[in-house]
PyMOL Python script that loads the backbone (N, CA, C, O; Angstrom):
from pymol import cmd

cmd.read_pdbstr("""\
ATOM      1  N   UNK A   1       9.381   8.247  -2.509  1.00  0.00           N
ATOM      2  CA  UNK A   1       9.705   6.885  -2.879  1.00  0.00           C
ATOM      3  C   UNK A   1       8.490   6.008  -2.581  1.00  0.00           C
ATOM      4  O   UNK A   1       7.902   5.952  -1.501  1.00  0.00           O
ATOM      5  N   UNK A   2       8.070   5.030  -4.192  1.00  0.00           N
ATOM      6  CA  UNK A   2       7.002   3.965  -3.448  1.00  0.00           C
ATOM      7  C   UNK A   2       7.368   2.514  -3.691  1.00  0.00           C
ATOM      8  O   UNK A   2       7.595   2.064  -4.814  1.00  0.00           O
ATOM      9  N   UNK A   3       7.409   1.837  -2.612  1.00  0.00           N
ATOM     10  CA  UNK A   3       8.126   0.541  -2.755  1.00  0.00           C
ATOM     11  C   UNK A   3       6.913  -0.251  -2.742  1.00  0.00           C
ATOM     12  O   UNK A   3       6.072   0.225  -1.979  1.00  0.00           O
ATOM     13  N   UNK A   4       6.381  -1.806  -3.624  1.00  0.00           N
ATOM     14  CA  UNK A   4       5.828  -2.738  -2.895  1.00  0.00           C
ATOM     15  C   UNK A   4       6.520  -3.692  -3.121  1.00  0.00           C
ATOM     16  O   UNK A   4       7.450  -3.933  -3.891  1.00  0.00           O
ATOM     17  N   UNK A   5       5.690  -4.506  -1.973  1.00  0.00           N
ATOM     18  CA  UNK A   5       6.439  -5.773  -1.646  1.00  0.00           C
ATOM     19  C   UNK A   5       5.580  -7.230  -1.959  1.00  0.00           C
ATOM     20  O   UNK A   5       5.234  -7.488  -0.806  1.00  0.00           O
ATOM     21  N   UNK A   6       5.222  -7.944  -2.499  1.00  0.00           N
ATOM     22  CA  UNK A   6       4.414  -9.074  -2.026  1.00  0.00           C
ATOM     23  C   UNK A   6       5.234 -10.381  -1.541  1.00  0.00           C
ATOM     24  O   UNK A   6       6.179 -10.693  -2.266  1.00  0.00           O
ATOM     25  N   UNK A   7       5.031 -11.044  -0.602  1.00  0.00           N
ATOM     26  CA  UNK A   7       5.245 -12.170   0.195  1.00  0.00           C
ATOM     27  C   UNK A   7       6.779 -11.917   0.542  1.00  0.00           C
ATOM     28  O   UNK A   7       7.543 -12.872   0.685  1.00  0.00           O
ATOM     29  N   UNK A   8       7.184 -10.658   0.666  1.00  0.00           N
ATOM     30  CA  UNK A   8       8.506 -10.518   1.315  1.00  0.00           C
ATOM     31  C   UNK A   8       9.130 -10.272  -0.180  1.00  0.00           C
ATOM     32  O   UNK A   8      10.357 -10.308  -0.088  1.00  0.00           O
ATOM     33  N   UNK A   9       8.733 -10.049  -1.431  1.00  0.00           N
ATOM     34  CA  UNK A   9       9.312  -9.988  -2.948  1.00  0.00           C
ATOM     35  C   UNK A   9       9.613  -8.429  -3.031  1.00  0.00           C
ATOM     36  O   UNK A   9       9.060  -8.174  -1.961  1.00  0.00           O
ATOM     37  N   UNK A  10       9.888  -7.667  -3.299  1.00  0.00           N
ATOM     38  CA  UNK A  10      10.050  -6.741  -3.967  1.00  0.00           C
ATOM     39  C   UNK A  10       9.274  -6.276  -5.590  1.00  0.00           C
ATOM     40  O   UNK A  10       9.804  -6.523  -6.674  1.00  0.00           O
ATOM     41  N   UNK A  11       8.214  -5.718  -5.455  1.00  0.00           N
ATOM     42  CA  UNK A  11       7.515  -5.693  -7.223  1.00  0.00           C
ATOM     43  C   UNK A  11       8.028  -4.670  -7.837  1.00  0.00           C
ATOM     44  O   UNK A  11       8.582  -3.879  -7.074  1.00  0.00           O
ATOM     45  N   UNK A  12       8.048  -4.365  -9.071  1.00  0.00           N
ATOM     46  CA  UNK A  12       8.520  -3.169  -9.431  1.00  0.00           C
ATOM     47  C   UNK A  12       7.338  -2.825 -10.403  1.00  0.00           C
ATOM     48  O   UNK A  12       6.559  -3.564 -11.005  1.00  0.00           O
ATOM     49  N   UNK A  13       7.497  -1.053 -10.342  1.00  0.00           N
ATOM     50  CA  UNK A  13       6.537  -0.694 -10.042  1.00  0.00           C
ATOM     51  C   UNK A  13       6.594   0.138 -11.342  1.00  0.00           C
ATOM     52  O   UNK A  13       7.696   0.667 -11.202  1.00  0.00           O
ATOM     53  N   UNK A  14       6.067   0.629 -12.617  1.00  0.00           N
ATOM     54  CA  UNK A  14       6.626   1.947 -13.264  1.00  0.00           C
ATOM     55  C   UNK A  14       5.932   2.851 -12.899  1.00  0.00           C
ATOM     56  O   UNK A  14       5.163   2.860 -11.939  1.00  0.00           O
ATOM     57  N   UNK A  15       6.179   3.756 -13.717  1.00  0.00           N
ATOM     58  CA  UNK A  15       5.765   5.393 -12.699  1.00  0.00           C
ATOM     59  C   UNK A  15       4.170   5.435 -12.998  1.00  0.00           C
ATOM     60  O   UNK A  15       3.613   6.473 -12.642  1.00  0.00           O
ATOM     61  N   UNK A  16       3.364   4.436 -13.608  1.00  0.00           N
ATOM     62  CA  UNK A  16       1.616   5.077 -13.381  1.00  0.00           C
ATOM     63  C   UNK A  16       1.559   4.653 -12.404  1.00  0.00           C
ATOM     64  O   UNK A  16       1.178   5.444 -11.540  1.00  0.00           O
ATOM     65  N   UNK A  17       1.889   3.181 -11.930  1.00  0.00           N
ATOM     66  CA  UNK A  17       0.901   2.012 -11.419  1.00  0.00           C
ATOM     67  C   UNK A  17       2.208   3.024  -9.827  1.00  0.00           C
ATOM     68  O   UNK A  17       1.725   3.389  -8.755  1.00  0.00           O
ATOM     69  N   UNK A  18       3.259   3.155 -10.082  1.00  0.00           N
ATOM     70  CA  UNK A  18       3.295   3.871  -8.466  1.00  0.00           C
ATOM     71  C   UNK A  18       2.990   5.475  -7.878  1.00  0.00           C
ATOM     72  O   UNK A  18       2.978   5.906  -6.725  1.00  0.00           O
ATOM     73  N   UNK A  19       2.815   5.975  -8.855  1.00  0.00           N
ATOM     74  CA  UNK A  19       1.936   7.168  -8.959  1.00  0.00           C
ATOM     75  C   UNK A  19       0.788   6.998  -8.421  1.00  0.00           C
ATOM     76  O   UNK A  19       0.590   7.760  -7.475  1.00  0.00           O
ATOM     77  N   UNK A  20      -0.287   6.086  -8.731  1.00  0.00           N
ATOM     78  CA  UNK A  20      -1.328   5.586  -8.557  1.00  0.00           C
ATOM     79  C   UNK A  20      -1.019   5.326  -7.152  1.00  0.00           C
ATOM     80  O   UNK A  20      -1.056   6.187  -6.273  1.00  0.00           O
ATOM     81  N   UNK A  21      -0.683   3.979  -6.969  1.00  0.00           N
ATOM     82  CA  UNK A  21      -0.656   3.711  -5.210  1.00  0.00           C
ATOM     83  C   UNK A  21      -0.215   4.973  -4.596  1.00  0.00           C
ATOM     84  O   UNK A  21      -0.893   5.270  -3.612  1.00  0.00           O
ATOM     85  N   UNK A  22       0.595   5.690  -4.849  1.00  0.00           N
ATOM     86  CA  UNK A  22       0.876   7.196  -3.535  1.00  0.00           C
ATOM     87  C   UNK A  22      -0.086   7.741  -3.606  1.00  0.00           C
ATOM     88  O   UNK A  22      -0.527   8.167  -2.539  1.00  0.00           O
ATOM     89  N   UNK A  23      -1.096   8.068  -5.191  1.00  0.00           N
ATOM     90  CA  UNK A  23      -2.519   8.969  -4.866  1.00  0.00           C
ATOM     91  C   UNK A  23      -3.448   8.170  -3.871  1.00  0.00           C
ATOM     92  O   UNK A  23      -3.974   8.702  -2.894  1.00  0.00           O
ATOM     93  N   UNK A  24      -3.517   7.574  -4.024  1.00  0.00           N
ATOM     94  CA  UNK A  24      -4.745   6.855  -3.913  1.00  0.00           C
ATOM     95  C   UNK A  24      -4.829   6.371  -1.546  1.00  0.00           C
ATOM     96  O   UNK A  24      -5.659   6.140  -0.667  1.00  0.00           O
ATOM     97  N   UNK A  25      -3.228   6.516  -1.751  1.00  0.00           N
ATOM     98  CA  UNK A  25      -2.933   6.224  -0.075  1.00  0.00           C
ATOM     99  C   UNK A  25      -3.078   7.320   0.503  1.00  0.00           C
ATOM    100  O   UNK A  25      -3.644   7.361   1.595  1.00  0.00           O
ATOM    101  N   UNK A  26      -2.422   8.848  -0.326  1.00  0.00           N
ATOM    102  CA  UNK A  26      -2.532  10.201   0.625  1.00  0.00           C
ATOM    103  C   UNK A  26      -3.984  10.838   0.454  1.00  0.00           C
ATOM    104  O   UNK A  26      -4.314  11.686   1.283  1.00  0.00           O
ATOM    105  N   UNK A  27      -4.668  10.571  -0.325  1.00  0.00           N
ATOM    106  CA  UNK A  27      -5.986  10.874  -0.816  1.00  0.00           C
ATOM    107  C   UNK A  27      -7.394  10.017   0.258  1.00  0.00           C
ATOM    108  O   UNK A  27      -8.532  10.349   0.591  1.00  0.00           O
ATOM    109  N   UNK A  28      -6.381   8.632   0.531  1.00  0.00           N
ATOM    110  CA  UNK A  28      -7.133   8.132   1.906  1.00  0.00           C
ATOM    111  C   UNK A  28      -7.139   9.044   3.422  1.00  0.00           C
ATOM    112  O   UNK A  28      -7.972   9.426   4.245  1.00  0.00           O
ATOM    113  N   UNK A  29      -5.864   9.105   3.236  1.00  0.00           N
ATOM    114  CA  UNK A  29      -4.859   9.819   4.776  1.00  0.00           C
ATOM    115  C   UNK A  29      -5.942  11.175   4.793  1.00  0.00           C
ATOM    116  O   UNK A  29      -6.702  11.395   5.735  1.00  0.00           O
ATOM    117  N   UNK A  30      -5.845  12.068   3.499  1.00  0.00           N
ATOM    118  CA  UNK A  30      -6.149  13.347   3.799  1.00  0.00           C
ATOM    119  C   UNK A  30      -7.791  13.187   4.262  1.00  0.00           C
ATOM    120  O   UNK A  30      -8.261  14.116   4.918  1.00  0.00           O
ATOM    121  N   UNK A  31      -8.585  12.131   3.960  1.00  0.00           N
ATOM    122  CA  UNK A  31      -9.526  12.348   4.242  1.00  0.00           C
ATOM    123  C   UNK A  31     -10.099  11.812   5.508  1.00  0.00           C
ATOM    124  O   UNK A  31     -11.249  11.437   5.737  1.00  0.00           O
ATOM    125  N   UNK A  32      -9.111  11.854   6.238  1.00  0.00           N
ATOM    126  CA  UNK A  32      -9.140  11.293   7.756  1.00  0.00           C
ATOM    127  C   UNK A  32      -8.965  12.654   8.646  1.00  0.00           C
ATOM    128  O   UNK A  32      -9.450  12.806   9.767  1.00  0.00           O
ATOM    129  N   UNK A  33      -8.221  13.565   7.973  1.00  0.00           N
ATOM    130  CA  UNK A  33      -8.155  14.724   8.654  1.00  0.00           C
ATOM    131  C   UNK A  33      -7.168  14.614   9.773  1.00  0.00           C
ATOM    132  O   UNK A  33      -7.289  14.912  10.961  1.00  0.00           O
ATOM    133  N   UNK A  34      -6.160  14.111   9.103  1.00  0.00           N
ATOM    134  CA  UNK A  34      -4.614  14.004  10.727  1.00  0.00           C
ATOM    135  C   UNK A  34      -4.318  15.673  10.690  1.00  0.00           C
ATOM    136  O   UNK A  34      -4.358  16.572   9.849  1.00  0.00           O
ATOM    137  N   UNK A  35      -3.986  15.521  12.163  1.00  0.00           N
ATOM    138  CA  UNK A  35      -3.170  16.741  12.769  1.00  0.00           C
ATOM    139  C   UNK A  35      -2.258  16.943  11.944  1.00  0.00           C
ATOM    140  O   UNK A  35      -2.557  17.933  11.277  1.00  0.00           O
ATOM    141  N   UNK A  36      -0.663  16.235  11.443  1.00  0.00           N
ATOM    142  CA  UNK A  36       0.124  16.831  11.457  1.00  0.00           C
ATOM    143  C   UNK A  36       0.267  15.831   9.740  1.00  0.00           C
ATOM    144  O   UNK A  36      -0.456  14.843   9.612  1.00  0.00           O
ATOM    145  N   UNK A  37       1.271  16.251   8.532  1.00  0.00           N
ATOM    146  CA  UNK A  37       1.821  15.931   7.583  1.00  0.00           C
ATOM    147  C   UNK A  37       2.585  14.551   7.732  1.00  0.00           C
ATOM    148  O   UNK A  37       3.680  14.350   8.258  1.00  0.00           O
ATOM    149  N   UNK A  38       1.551  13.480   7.015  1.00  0.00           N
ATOM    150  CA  UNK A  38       2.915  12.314   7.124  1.00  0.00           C
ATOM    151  C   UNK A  38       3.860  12.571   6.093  1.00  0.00           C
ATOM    152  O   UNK A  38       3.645  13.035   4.973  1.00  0.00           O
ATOM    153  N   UNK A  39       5.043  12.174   6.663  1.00  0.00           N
ATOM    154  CA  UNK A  39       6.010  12.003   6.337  1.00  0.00           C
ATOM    155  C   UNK A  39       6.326  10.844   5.586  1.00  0.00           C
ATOM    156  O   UNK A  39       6.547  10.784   4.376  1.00  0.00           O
ATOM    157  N   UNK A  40       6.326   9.881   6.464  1.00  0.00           N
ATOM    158  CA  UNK A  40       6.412   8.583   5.915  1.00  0.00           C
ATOM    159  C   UNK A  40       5.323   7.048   6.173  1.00  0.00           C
ATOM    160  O   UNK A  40       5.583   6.231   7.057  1.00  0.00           O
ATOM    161  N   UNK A  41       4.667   6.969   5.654  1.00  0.00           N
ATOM    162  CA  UNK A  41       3.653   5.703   5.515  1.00  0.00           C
ATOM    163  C   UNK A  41       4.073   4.337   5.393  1.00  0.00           C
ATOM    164  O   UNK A  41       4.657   3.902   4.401  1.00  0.00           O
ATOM    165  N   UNK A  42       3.852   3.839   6.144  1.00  0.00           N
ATOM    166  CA  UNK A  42       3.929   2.308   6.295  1.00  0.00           C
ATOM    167  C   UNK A  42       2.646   1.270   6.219  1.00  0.00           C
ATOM    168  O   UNK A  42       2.265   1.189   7.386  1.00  0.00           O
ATOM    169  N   UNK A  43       2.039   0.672   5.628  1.00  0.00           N
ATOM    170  CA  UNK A  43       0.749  -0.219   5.011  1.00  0.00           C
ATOM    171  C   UNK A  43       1.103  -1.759   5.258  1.00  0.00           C
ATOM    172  O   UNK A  43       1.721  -2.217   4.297  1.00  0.00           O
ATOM    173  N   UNK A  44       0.892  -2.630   6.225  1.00  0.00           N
ATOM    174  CA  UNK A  44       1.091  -3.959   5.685  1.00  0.00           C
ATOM    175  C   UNK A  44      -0.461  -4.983   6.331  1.00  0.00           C
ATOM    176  O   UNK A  44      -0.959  -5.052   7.454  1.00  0.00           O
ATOM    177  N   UNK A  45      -0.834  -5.654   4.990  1.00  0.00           N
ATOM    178  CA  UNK A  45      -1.970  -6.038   4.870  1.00  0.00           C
ATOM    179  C   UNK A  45      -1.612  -7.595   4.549  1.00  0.00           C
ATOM    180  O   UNK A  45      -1.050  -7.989   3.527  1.00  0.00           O
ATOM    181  N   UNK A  46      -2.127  -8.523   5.816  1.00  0.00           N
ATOM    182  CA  UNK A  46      -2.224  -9.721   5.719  1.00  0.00           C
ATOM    183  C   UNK A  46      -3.241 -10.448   5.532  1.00  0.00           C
ATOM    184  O   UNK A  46      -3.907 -10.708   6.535  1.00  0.00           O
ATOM    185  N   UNK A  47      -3.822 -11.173   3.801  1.00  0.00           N
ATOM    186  CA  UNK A  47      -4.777 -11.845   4.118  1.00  0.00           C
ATOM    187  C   UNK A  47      -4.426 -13.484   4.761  1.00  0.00           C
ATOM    188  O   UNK A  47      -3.532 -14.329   4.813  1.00  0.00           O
ATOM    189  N   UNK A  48      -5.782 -13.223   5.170  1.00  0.00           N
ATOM    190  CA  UNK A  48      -6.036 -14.920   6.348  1.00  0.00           C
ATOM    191  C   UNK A  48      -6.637 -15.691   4.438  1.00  0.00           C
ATOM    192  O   UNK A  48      -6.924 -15.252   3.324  1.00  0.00           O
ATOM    193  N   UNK A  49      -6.513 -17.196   5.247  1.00  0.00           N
ATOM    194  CA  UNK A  49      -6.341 -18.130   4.258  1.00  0.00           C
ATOM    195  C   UNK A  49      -8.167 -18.512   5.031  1.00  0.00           C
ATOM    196  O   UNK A  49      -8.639 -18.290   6.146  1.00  0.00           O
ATOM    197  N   UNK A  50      -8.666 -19.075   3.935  1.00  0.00           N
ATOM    198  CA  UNK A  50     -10.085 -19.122   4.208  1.00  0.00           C
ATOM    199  C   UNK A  50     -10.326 -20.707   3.928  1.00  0.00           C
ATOM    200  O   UNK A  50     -10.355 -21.032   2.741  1.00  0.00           O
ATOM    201  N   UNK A  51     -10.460 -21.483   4.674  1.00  0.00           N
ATOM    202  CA  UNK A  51     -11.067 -23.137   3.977  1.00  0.00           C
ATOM    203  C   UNK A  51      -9.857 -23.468   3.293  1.00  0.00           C
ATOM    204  O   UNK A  51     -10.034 -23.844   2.134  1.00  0.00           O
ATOM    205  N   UNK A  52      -8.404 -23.421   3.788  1.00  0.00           N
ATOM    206  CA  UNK A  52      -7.415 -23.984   2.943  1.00  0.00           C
ATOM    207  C   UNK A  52      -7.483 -23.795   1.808  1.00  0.00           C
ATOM    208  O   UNK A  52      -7.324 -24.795   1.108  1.00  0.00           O
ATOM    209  N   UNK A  53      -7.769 -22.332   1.028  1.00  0.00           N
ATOM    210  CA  UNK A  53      -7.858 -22.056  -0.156  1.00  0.00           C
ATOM    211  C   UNK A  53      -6.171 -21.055   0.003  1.00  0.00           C
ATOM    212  O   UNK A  53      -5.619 -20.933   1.096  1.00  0.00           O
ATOM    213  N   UNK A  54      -5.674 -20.529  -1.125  1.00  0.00           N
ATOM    214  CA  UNK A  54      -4.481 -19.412  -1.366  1.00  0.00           C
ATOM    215  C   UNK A  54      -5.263 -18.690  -2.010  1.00  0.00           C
ATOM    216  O   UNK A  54      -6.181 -18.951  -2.788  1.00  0.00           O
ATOM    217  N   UNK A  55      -4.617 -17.283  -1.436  1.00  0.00           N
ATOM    218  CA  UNK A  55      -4.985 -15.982  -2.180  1.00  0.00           C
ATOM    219  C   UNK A  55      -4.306 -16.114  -3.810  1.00  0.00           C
ATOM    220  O   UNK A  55      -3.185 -16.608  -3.934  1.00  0.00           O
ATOM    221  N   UNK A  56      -4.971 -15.701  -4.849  1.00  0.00           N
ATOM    222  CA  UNK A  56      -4.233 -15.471  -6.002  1.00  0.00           C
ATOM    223  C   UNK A  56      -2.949 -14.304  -5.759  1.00  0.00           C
ATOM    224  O   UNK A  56      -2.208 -13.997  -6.693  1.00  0.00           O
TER     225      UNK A  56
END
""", "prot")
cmd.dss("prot")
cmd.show_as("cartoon", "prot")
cmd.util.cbc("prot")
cmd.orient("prot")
């Protein structure tokens, strides 16, 4: 299962664009070389606001 979320939203996802995010996350993971098989991945990425500007 790949869920995203932006600002607490729920996006939906079709099967390239979430295909894509699972390659692209275990393809990070594997090249870190962990001990053991994740199971389950958790990612949460907060950008900071720069000069009172908003992220698009």
């Amino acid at each position: 299962m790949v869920e995203l979320e932006v600002n607490g939203k729920k996006v939906y996802l079709k099967e390239f664009p979430r295909e894509a995010l699972k390659g692209v996350v275990l393809g990070f993971l594997r090249s870190l070389k962990l001990k053991e098989e994740p199971k389950e991945i958790k990612i949460t990425i907060k950008l900071e606001e720069k000069d009172g500007e908003e992220h698009p």
